[in-house]
PLY file of the C-alpha trace (Angstrom):
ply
format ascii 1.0
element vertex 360
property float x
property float y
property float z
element edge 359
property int vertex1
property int vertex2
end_header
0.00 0.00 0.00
3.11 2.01 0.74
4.22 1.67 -3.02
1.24 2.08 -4.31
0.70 5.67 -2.28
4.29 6.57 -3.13
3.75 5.54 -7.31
0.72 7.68 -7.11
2.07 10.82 -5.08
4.87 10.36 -7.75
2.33 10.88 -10.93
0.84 13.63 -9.34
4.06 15.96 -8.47
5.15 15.04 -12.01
2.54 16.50 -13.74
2.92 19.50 -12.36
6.01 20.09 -14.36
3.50 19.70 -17.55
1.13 22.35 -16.61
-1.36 23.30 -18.19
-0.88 19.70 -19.75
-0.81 17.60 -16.46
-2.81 19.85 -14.75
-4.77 23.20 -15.55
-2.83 25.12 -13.11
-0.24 24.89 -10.69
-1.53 22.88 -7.39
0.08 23.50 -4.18
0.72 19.09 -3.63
2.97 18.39 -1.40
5.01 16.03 1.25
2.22 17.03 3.84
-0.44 15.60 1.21
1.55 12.74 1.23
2.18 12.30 5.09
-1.80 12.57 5.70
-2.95 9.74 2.98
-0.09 7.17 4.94
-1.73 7.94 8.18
-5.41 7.24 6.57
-4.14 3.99 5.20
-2.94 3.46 8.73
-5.73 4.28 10.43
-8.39 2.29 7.80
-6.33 -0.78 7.38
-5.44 -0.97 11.07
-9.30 -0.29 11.57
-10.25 -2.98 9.47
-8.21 -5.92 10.27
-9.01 -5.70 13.86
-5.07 -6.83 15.19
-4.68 -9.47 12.16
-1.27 -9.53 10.67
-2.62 -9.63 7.73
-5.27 -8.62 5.09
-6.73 -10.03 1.95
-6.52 -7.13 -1.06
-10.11 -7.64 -1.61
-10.69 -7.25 1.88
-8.98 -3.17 2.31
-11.59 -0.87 2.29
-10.51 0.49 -1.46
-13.72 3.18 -1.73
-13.19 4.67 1.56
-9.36 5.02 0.80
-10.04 6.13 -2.82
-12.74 8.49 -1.64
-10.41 10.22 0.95
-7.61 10.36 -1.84
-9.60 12.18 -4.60
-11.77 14.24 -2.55
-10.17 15.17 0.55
-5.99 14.55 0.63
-5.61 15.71 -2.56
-9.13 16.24 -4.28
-9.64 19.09 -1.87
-6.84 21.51 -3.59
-8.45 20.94 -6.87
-10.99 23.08 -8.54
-10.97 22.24 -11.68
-13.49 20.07 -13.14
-10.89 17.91 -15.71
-8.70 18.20 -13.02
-11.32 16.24 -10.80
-11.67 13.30 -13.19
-7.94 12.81 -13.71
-7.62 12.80 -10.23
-10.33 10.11 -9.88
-9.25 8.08 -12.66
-5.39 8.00 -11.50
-6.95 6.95 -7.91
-9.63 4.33 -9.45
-6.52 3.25 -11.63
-3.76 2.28 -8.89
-5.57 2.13 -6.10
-7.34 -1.47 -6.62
-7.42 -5.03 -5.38
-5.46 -6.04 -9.22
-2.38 -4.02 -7.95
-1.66 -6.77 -6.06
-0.83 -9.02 -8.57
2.90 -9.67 -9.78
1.66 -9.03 -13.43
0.16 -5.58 -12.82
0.79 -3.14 -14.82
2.13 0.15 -13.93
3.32 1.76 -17.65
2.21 -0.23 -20.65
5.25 1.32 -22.71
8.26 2.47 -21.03
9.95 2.92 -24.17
10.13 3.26 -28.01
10.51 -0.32 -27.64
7.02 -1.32 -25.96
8.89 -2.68 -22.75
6.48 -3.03 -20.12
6.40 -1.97 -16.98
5.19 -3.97 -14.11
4.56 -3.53 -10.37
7.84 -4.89 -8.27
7.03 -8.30 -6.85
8.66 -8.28 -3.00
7.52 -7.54 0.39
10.82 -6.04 1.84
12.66 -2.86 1.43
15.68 -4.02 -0.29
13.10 -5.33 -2.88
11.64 -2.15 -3.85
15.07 -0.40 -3.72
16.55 -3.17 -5.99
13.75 -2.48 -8.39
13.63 0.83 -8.41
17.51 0.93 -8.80
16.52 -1.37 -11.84
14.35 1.70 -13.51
15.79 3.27 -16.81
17.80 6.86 -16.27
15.45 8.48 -18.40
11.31 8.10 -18.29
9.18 9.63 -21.03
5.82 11.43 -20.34
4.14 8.37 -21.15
4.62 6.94 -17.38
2.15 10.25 -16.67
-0.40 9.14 -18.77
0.90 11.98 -20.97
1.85 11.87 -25.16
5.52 11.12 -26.01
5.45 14.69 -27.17
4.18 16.72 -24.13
7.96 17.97 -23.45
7.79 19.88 -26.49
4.74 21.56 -26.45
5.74 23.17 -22.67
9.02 23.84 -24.06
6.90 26.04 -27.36
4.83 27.43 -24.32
7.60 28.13 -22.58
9.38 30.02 -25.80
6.05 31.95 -26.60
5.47 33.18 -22.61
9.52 34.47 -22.89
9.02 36.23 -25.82
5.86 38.01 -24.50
7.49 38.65 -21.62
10.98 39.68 -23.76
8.18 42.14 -25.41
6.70 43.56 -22.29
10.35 44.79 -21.15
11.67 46.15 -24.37
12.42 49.19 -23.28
11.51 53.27 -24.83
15.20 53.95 -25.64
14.55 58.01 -26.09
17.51 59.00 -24.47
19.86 56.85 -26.58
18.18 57.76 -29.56
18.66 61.08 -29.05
22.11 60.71 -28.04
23.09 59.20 -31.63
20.77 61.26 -34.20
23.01 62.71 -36.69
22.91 66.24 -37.64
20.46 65.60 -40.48
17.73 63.74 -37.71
17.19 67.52 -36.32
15.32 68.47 -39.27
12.80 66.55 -38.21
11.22 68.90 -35.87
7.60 70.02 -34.58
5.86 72.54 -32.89
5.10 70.49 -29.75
8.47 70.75 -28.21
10.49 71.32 -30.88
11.90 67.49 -30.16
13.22 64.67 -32.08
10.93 62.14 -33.27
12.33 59.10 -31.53
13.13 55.61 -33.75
10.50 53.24 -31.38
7.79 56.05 -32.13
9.16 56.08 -36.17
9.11 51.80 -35.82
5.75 51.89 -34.46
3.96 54.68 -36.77
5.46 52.18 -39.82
3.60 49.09 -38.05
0.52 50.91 -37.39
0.42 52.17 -41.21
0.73 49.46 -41.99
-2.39 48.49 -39.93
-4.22 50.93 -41.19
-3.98 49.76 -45.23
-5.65 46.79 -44.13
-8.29 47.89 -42.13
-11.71 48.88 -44.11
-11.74 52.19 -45.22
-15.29 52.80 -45.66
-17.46 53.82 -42.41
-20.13 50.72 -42.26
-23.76 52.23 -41.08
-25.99 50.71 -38.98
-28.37 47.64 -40.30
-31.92 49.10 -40.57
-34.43 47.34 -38.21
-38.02 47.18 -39.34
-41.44 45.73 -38.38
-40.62 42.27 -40.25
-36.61 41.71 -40.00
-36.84 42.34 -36.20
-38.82 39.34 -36.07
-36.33 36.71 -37.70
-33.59 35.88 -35.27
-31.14 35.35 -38.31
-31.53 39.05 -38.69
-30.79 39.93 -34.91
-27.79 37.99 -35.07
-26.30 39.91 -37.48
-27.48 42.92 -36.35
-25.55 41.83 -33.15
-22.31 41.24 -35.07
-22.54 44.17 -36.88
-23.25 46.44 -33.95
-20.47 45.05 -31.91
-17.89 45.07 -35.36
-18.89 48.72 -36.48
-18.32 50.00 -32.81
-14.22 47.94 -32.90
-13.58 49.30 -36.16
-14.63 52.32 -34.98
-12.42 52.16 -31.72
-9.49 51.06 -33.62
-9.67 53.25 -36.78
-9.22 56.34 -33.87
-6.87 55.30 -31.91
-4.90 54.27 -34.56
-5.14 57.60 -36.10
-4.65 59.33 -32.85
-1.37 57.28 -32.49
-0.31 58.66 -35.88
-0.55 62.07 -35.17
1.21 61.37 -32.11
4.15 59.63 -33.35
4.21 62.20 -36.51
4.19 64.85 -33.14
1.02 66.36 -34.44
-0.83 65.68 -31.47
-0.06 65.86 -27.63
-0.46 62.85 -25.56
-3.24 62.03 -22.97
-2.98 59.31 -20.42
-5.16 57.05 -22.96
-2.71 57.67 -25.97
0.26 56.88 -23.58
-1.63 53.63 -22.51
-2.26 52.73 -26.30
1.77 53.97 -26.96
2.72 51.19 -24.68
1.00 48.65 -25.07
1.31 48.73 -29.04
4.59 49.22 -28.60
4.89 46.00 -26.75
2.64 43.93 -29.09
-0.10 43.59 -26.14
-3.78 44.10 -27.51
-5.33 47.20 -25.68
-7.75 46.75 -23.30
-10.39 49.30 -24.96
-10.08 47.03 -28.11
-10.49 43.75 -26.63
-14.59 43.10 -27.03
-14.47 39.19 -26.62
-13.01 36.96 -25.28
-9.78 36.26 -26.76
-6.48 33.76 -25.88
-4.37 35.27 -23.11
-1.46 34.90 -25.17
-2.70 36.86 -28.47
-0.10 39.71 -29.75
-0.90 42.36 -32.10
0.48 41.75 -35.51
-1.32 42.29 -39.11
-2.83 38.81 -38.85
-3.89 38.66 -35.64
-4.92 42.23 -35.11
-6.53 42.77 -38.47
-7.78 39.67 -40.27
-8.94 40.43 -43.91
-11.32 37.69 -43.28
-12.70 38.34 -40.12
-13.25 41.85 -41.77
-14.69 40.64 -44.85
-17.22 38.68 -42.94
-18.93 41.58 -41.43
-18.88 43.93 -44.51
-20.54 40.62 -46.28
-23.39 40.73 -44.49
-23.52 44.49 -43.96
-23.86 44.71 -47.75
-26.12 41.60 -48.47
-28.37 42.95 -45.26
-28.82 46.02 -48.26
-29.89 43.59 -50.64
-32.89 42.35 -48.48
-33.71 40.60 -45.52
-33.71 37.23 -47.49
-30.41 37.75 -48.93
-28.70 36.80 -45.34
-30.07 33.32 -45.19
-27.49 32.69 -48.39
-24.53 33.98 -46.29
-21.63 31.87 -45.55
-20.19 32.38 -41.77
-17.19 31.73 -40.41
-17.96 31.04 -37.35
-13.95 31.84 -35.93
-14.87 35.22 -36.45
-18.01 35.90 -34.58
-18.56 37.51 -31.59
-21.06 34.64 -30.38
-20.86 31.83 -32.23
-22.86 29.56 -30.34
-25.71 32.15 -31.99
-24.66 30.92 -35.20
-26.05 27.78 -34.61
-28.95 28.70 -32.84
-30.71 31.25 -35.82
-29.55 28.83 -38.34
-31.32 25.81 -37.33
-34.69 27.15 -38.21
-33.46 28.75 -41.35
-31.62 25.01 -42.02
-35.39 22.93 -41.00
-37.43 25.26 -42.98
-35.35 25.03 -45.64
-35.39 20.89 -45.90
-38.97 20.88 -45.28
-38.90 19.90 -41.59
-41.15 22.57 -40.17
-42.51 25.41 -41.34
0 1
1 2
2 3
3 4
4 5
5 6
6 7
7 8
8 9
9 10
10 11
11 12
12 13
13 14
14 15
15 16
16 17
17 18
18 19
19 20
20 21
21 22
22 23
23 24
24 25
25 26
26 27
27 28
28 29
29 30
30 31
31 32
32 33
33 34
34 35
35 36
36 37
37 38
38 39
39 40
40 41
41 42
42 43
43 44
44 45
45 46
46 47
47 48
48 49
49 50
50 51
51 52
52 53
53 54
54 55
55 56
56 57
57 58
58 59
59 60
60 61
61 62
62 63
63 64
64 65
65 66
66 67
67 68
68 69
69 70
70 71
71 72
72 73
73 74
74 75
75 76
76 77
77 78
78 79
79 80
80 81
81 82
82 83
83 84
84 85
85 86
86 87
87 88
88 89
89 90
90 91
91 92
92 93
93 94
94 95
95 96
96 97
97 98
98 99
99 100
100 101
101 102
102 103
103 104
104 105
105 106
106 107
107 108
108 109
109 110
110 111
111 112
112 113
113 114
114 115
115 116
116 117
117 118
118 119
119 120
120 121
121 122
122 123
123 124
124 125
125 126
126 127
127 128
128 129
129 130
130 131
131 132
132 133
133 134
134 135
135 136
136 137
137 138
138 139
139 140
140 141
141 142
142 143
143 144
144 145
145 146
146 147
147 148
148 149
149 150
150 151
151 152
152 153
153 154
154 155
155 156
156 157
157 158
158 159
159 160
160 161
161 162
162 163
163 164
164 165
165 166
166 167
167 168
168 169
169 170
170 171
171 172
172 173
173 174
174 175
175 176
176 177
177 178
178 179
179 180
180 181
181 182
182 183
183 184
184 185
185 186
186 187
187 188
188 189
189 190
190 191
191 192
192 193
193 194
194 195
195 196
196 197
197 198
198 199
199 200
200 201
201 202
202 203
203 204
204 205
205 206
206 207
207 208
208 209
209 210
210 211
211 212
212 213
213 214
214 215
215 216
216 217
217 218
218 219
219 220
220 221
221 222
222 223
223 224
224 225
225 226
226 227
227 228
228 229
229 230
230 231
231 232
232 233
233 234
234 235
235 236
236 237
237 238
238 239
239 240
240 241
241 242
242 243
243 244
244 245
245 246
246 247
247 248
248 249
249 250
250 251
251 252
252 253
253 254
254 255
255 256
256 257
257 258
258 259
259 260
260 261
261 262
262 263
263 264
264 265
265 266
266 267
267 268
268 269
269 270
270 271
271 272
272 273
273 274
274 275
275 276
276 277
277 278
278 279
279 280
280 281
281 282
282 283
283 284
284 285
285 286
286 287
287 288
288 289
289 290
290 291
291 292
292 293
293 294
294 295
295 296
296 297
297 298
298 299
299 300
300 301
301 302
302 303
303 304
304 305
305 306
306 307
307 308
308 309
309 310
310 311
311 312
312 313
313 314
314 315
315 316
316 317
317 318
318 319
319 320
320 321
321 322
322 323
323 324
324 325
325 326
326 327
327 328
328 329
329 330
330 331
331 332
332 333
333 334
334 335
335 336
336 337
337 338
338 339
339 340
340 341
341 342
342 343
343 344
344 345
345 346
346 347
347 348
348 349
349 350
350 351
351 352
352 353
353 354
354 355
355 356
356 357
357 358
358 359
């Protein structure tokens, strides 16, 4: 029982070196966790077997042990739904009257060779230190119930949270732009300060023109509601979309602009134009822009920030609403780029039935 508490406190402090891959988030196991489930094996064995030396396996009390595992010793610090069921799988999985046989197995492949691991067969100390002395130097995620490959995708997650980070501290260099302009840089002069334009603010005007030439051009009005189109829920979808995309594009077309003037010092910054200098500067989506929910780990660049497609989408069905109400049951979604779409699914269903002849 020993083994079996030590194989399975083993599998759970490993995983946490996979997170969000062993486990959504960081849990706080520890030796304590471990110190509490031997004294409740203790205490139900003991409890049990009533001053027998020994105990049959299908005689321990494995419910009330694998209760107290996966909902109190270490079940309590999760709270996490997946998390839950892993947790009461690995429990339901070594913690069973089976484990007690010399062909149990522990991990199915220990290696690119489809060895086999099985549980040690001894009942003394030196046996268990002989076989784990016997254990290959290095063990592949697999003995976590984890894909061969899980060591590279937290080493990519690990690369993509450095280079956010990396992003976040690149530093406005003003002074040691400054300090190297040549004589032909202080030409470039303006009537708010009579400064410099600095390179980061020259860098980041070019990015955000850039931004700019793909974003729409025309202003998209409002879709008209009437008496009839109010009534179809196709119709209130898009208007939804629409709404929420003319109001971004809205957002974005200003302060974009506004950051132009700024960096062409045309303008004079406010607290929000400072915010939106920083955090474009650092490839972080402003707040003010972000109207959905979106990956923690999105940057700005030209394809994530302004997606010709995502665009297109809206302006679609802003200009097919024009062509009648009837026209927007032949629109194709993607539904990546919607707001809501769960919604998608929901007005189309009817359209879908009617359509085939299912109801009317």
């Amino acid at each position: 029982m020993y083994f079996l508490l030590a194989w399975f406190h083993a599998i759970v402090q490993e995983r946490l070196r996979y997170t969000p891959l062993g486990w959504s988030k960081k849990y706080e196991f520890n030796e304590s966790d471990l110190k509490c489930a031997c004294d409740t094996i203790d205490r139900w064995i003991d409890d049990t077997a009533k001053g027998r030396d020994n105990l049959p396996p299908n005689k321990i009390p494995w419910d009330a042990l694998g209760t107290l595992m996966s909902q109190s010793i270490y079940g309590g610090r999760i709270d996490n739904n997946f998390d839950q069921l892993l947790m009461n799988d690995f429990v339901k999985r070594i913690f069973q009257p089976a484990t007690f046989e010399s062909d149990f197995l522990l991990v199915d492949k220990v290696d690119e060779s489809g060895n086999k691991l099985v549980i040690p067969d001894g009942l003394r100390r030196e046996d268990f230190l002989r076989w784990m002395h016997k254990l290959p130097d290095t063990q592949t995620p697999a003995w976590l119930g984890l894909p061969n490959n899980a060591d590279q995708v937290i080493l990519q997650t690990k690369a993509n949270t450095f280079v956010q980070k990396l992003l976040k501290m690149q530093a406005v260099t003003d002074d040691e732009d400054l300090a190297y302009q040549d004589v032909e840089s202080q030409k470039n002069k303006s009537v708010i300060g009579g400064a410099a334009t600095p390179q980061w603010m020259k860098n980041l005007a070019a990015s955000v023109a850039e931004w700019l030439s793909i974003l729409p051009k025309e202003e998209l009005s409002a879709l008209k509601r009437t008496v009839e189109n109010i009534k179809d829920p196709l119709y209130r979808f898009f208007e939804r979309e629409c709404t929420i995309g003319r109001n971004l594009l809205k957002t974005v077309l200003t302060d974009l602009n506004d950051v132009v003037q700024v960096c062409d010092l045309k303008k004079k910054q406010t607290n929000y134009i400072r915010g939106l200098l920083s955090d474009l500067q650092k490839g972080i989506v402003p707040k003010a822009w972000i109207r959905y929910n979106v990956p923690g780990g999105v940057t700005i660049n030209p394809g994530s920030l302004t997606s010709r497609r995502g665009l297109d989408s809206y302006i679609r069905s802003w200009r097919r609403h024009r062509k009648g109400q009837t026209a927007l049951k032949e629109l194709s979604v993607w539904l990546w780029w919607t707001v809501l779409p769960r919604s998608v699914l929901h007005c189309y269903s009817p359209v879908c039935c009617s359509v085939q002849g299912v109801f009317s």
